[in-house]
N, C-alpha and C positions, 0 to 999 in steps of 0.2 A: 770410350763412351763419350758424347757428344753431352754437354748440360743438361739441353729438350728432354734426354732420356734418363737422369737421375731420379724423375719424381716419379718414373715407374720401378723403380727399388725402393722396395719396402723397407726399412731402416735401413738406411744407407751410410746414414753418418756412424751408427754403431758399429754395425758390423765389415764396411767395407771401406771407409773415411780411414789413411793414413796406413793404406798397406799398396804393395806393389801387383801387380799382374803383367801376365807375360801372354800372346795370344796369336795366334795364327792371322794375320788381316788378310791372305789371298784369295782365303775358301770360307769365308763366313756361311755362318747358321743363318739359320731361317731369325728374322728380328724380333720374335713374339716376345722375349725376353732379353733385355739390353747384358746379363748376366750371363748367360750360355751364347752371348753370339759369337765368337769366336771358333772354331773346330782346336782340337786338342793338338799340342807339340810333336811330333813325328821327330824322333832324332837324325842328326844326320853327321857325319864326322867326316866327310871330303866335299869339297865343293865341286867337283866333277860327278857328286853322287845324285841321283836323279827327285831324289826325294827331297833335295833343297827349298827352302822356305823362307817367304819373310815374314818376321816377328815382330811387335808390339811389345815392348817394354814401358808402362804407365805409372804414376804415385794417383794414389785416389785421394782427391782433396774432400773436405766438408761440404754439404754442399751451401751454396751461396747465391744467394737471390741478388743481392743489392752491394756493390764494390767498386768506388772510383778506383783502385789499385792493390793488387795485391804482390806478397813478395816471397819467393820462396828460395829458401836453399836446400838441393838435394845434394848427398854425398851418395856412390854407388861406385862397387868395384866389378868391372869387367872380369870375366876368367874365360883364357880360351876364345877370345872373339876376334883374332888375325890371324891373317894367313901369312905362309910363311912358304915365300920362295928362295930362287937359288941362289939370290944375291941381297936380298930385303925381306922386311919385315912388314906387311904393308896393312895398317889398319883404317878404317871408313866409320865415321859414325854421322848420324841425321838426326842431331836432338829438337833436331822442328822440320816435320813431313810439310809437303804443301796442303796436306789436309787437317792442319792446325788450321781451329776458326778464332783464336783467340787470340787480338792484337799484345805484344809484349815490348814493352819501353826500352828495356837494355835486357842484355842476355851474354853474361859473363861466365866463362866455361874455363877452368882451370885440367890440363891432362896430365896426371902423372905415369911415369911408366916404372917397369920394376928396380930399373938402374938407373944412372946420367946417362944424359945424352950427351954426345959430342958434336961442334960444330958439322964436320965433313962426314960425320954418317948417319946423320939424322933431319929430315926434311918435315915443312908439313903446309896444307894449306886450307885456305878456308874457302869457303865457297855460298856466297851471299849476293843475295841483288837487290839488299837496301842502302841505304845513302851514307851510312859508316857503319867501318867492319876496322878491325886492326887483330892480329897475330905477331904474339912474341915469342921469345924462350924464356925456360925458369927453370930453375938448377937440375931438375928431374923431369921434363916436359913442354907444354906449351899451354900457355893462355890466351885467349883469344875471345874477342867480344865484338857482339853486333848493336845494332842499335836501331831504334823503329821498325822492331820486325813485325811486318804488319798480317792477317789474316791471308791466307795461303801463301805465305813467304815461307822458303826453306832454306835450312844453316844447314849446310855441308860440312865435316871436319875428313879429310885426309891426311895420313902422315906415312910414312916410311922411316926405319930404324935398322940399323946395323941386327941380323939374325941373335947374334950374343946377348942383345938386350933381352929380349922376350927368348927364352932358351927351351920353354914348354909349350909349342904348340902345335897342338893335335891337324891344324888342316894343312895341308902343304900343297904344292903345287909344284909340279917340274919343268918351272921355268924360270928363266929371269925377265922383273920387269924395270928397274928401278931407273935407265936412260928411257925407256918407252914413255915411263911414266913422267918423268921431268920434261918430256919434251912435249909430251902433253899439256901438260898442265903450264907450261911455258906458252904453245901454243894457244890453249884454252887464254889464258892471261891476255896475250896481243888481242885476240880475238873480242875480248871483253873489255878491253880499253878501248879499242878499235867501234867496235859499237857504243860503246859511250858517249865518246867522241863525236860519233857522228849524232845520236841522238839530242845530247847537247848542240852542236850545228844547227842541226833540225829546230829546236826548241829556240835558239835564239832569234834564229830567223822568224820562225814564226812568230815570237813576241814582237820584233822589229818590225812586221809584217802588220797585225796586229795594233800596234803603238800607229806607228804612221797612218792604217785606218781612223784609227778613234780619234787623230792628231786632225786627219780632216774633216773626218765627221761633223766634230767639238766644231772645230774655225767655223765650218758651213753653217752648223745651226746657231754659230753666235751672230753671223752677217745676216741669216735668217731673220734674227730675233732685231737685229739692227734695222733692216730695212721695213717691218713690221708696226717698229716702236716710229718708225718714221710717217709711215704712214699711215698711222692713227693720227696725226699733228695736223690740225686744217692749217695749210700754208697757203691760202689765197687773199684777196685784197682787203678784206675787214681785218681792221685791227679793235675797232670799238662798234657798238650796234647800242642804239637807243633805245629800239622798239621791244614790243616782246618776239621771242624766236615764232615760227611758224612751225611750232612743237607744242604738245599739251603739257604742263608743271610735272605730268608725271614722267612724260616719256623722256622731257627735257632732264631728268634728274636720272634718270638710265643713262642719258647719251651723255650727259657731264660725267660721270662715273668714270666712264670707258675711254672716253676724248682726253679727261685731264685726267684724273684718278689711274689712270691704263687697268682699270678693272673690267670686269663683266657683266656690270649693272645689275648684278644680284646685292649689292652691299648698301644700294639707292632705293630700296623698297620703305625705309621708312621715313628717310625725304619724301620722295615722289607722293606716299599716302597724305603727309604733313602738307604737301606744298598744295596738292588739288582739293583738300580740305580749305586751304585759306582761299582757292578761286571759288569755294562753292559759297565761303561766306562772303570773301569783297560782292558774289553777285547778288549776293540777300538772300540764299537756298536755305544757308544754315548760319545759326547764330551762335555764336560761343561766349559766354560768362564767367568767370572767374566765383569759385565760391560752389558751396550746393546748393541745390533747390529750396532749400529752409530757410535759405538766406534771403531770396525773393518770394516766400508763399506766403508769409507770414506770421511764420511758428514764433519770429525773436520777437512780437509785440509789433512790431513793423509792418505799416499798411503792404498786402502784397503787391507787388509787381510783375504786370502781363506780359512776358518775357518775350511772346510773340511779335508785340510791337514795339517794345522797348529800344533805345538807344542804347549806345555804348555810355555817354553821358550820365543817363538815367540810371545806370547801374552804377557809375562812379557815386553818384550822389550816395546810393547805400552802403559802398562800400566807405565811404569817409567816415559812418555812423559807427566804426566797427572800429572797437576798443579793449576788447578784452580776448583772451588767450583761446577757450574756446570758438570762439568765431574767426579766428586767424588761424587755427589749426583745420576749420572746416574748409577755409578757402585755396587750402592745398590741392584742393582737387576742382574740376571747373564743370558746367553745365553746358550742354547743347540742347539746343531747340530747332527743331524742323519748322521752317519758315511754311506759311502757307502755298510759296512757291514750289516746295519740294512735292506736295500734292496735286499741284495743277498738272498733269501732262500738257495741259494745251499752253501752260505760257510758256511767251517767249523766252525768257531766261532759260526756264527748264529743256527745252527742246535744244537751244543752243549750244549743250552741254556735249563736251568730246566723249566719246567711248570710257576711258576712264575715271571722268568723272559722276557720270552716269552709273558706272561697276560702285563707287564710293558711296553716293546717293544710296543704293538699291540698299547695301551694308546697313546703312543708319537707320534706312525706312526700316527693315526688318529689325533691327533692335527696337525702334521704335515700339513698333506692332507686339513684339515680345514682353516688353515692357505696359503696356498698356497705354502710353504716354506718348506725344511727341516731344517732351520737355525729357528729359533724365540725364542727371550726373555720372561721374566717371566711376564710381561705386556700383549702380546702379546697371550701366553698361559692361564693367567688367562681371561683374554676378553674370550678368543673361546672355554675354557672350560664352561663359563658362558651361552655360546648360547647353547651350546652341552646336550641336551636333554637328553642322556642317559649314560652324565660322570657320575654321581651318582651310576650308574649303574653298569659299567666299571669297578670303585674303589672297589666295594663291591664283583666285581669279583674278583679282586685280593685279597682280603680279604678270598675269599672262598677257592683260589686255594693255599694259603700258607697254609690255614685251612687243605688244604684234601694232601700236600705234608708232615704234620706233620702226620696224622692221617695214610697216607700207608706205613711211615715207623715204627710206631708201638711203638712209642717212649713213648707216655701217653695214659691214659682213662680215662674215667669219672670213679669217685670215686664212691662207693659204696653210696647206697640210705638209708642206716638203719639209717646214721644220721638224713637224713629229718624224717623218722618214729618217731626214737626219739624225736626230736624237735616234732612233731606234738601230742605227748601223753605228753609232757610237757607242750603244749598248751592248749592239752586238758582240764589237769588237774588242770595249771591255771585257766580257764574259769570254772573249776564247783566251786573250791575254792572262788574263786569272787563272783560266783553268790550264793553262802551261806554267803559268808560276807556282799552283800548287799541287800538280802533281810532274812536271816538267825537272822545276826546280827542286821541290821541296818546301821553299819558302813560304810559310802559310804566316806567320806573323808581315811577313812586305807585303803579301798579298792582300791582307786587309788592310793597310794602310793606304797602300797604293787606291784598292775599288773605293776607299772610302773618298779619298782626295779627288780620284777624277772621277766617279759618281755623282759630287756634288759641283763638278766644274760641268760635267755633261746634263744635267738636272738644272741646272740656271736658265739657260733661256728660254727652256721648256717652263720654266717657271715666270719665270720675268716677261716672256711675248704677252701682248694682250690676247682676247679671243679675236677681238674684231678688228677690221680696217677700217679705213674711210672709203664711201661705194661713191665713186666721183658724184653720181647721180643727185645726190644728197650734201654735196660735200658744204654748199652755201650753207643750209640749216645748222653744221657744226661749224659754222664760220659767226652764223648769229650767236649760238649758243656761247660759244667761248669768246665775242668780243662784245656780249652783253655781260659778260661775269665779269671781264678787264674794266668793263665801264663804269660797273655798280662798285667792283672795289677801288677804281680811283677818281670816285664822283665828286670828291671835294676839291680835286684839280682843275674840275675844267671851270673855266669861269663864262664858257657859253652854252653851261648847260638848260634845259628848260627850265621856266617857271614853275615855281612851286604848284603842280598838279596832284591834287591829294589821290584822284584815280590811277593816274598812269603810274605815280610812287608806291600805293598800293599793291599795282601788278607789279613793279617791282620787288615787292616783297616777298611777293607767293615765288618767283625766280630765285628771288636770294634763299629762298629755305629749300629749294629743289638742290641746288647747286652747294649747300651746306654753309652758305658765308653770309649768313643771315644778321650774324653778329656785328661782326663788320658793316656791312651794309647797313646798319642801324645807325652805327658810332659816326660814317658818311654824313648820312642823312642830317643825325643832330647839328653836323660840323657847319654844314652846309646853310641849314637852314636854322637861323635863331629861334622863330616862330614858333618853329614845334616844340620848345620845350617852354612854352607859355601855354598853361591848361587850359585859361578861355579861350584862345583862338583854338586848341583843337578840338573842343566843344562847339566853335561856332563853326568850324570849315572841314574836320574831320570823323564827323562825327556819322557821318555817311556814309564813311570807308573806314569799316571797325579795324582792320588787319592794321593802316597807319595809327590808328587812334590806340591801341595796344599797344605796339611794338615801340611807340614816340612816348607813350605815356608816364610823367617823371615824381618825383616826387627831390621838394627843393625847398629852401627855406626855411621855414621856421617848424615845417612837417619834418616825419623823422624820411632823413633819408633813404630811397627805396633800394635794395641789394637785391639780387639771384643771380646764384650760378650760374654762369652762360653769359647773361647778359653784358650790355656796353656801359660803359660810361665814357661822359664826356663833360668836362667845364663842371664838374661836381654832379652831377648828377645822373642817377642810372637808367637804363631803359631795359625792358624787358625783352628777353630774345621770343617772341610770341611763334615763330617756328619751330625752335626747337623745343618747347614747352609741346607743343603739338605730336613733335614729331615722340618725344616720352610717354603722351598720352595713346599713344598707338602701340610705342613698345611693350607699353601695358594690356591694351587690349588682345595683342597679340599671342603675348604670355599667357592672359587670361587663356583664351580659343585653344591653348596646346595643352591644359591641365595644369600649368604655374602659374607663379606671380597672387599677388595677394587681392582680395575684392577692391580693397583702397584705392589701387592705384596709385599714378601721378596726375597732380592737375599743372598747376600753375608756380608750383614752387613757395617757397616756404615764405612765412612774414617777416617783416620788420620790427624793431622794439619802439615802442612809444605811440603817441594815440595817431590814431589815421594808418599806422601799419596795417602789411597786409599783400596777398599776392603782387597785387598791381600796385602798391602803393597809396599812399595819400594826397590831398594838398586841400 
């Protein structure tokens, strides 16, 4: 009986768990009943008698739902089960049919017979076609054991004994077989080494076969991956570039990604939003303040301030006034104002605007409008981005529109696909390799060792290739892009660089936070230029270009010294990384738009201790 069919015996474990049966398997009953399938024993007492049959001999176990292993010893004495010819004794037993579905780990079988055996009249052998079998002798019989006998595997036992041993047995035969039979079974052996033999051939070859595939495969997609990583590298005549690229802050912060990062400018979406945010303020679209709106309306006692017109300056002034713990923990987070430029379509600034800046604009105007307000803080944005149903949405547009402002200027492309081919014939050829070594060989612990090790050697430069190339067409614009980044980081080298231009260093700026080395670029800047860390001069010459007036802005002296994470310092004193504070204040809004992150936000990072602290600092 088959397991499937224990749950249709109704108490099985009672009345039928831990007894034997014995049953006809050539001429089965009809299966309505797993209990009567059988047809009844028909005796039969010559094996030349026509009513011979094969029988089923079973132990009935409990039945058992759930067993990583189980172990059984059964004792059983045969009577009367060889036959007996005119020179031998010759008995056959199959204690595992090929129609066992049930895998068995070791299967150890001890035979005794009614007398000793002796070496020269007593033979026997086994007959197995799993990976180890061994047969011995033992003072009255044979032992003999298989090992991995798996689901339709059958154990064969044969032996032959001198007639004397077994002295009562009822079937007889009138012949001799016992040379017939050794030479058989001699034969059967060559035959069965002989096919081993070659089947191992076979299997080694074809791992050899196999191995040397994935051996080229691998090599191709690593030179693949070589010649790829190559040319993503702009190797033309720019080594340094002064100007800005002839790329928008966003798209330029996709093509850095890719160029230098060897990414796929999905990892540059909260640069690029960062960086075309500071070009929409260098142009006066939008304004950014430090602090919340209660800071400039007028709630602390404090005449308000028209944020609209306001300078960067004019809000320094306020923030100096700020001294105590609650208003430095308000200025964590920072305020934007939509310039009356972001409502004109007809001016020029506004119309000037690339494609993704434009996508950025439309964002804000719409919080705006949600808001009720063109003035609202990073609280106030994360809230009504939170309600705003199709911010997610919005984001993923600008996402797409720096995607296709790279893509029309021609700058990359997707890299050739012969590596995936490669990779995939190395996969191939791993996967036949394996599956010779674990049912070939056997070996399933090398097996996993082995797909693990060259899995992760043929998964590398499927991993490591960039997506994209360089598309020649384009290649100057990755020529600017990466020897304006070599420029800005080693700006304090050159000693013919420009003069201090608070405009052109500003668009500087909004490049260094695309490209992520904003920091840097800061720390340049100060090295470079004394000036900027004297607060009336950036009052009197930068107060124009809010992005340098932030980013330069220090606190020195006898004020308490200005700190935030990110930021530079230089010569004692700190400056603010004002892109990356930016680019935080996105990752919050962005969180906000997916259903996390908290209403708070991030603004501008935390304050100072002593009077004049505070996001931006004192002096």
């Amino acid at each position: 009986m088959q397991p499937r069919d224990v749950r249709r015996a109704h108490g099985w474990n009672s009345e039928h768990a831990g007894t034997w049966y014995i049953a006809n398997v050539e001429k089965p009953k009809s299966k309505q009943s797993p209990l009567t399938e059988y047809t009844s024993i028909a005796p039969t007492d010559n094996v030349a008698d026509p009513h011979k049959q094969t029988v089923e001999i079973g132990w009935n176990i409990p039945e058992t739902k759930h067993a990583s292993s189980m172990r059984f010893r059964v004792e059983m004495t045969f009577d009367n089960v060889a036959t007996s010819y005119d020179d031998v004794t010759k008995f056959q037993w199959e204690p595992v049919s090929k129609d066992n579905a049930v895998p068995i780990g070791t299967l150890t079988s001890r035979v005794h017979y009614p007398q000793p055996l002796d070496d020269g009249d007593s033979w026997a052998w086994l007959h197995f076609e799993g990976p180890d079998s061994s047969i011995h002798r033992i003072d009255d019989g044979f032992e003999f054991r298989a090992t991995d006998v798996r689901s339709r595997m059958y154990v064969d036992y044969l032996s032959m004994t001198a007639n004397d041993v077994t002295p009562y047995v009822m079937r007889m035969a009138d012949t001799s077989t016992k040379d017939a039979t050794i030479a058989a079974e001699r034969q059967t052996r060559i035959d069965w080494d002989g096919r081993r033999t070659r089947d191992a051939r076979l299997t080694l070859v074809g791992i050899g076969v196999g191995a040397a595939l994935w051996l080229v495969c691998t090599v191709m997609a690593y030179l693949q991956c070589a010649r790829i990583l190559r040319g993503i590298r702009y190797r033309g005549p720019i080594e340094y570039w002064r100007g800005a690229p002839a790329l928008s802050p966003g798209a330029a912060a996709r093509l850095y990604n890719i160029v230098v990062g060897y990414g796929n400018g999905e990892a540059a979406t909260l640069p690029a939003m960062a960086a075309t945010l500071m070009a929409l303020v260098n142009k006066r679209i939008v304004a950014v303040f430090p602090g919340r709106i209660k800071l400039y309306d007028g709630e602390n006692g404090q005449p308000p301030i028209d944020l609209t017109s306001a300078t960067p300056s004019m809000a320094m002034v306020r923030l100096n006034m700020l001294d105590d713990d609650p208003c430095r923990k308000a200025m964590k987070q920072c305020t934007f104002v939509l310039l009356p430029a972001a409502f004109d379509q007809r001016d020029p600034a506004t119309t000037r605007l690339c494609a993704s800046e434009r996508t950025l604009l439309d964002i804000l105007l719409e919080i705006g409008e949600r808001t009720g307000s063109n003035v609202f803080d990073t609280k106030q944005m994360n809230k009504t981005v939170r309600k705003w149903k199709q911010a997610s949405k919005r984001f993923r547009q600008f996402t797409q529109t720096c995607r296709g402002e790279l893509q029309h200027a021609h700058v990359v492309r997707v890299s050739d696909r012969a590596l995936h081919w490669w990779d995939f014939g190395a996969i191939a050829a791993l996967l036949f390799v394996c599956i010779l070594l674990c049912f070939g060989v056997g070996e399933f612990v090398l097996t996993g060792i082995v797909a693990c090790t060259a899995l992760a050697l043929t998964l590398f430069p499927l991993i490591r290739a960039p997506k994209y190339t360089l598309d020649p067409q384009g290649a100057q614009i990755a020529g600017q892009v990466e020897g304006l980044a070599r420029y800005l980081l080693d700006f304090n080298h050159f000693q013919d660089r420009t003069m201090l231009d608070v405009t052109l260093w500003g668009e500087y700026l909004v490049y260094a936070t695309a490209f992520g080395i904003s920091k840097d670029v800061v720390a340049q800047f100060a090295s470079a230029a004394a000036e900027l860390q004297d607060a009336a001069w950036l009052d009197a010459h930068a107060d124009a270009t809010p992005v340098l007036y932030w980013s330069m802005c220090a606190a020195s002296g006898t004020g308490s010294v200005f700190t935030n994470d990110g930021g530079a310092s230089v010569g004692g004193a700190s400056f603010f990384d004002f892109g990356s504070q930016m680019g935080s204040n996105f990752s919050s809004m962005m969180s906000a738009a997916s259903g996390g992150g908290s209403s708070s936000g991030s603004g501008f990072g935390g304050g100072g201790g002593g009077a004049g602290g505070g996001s931006f600092g004192g002096r």
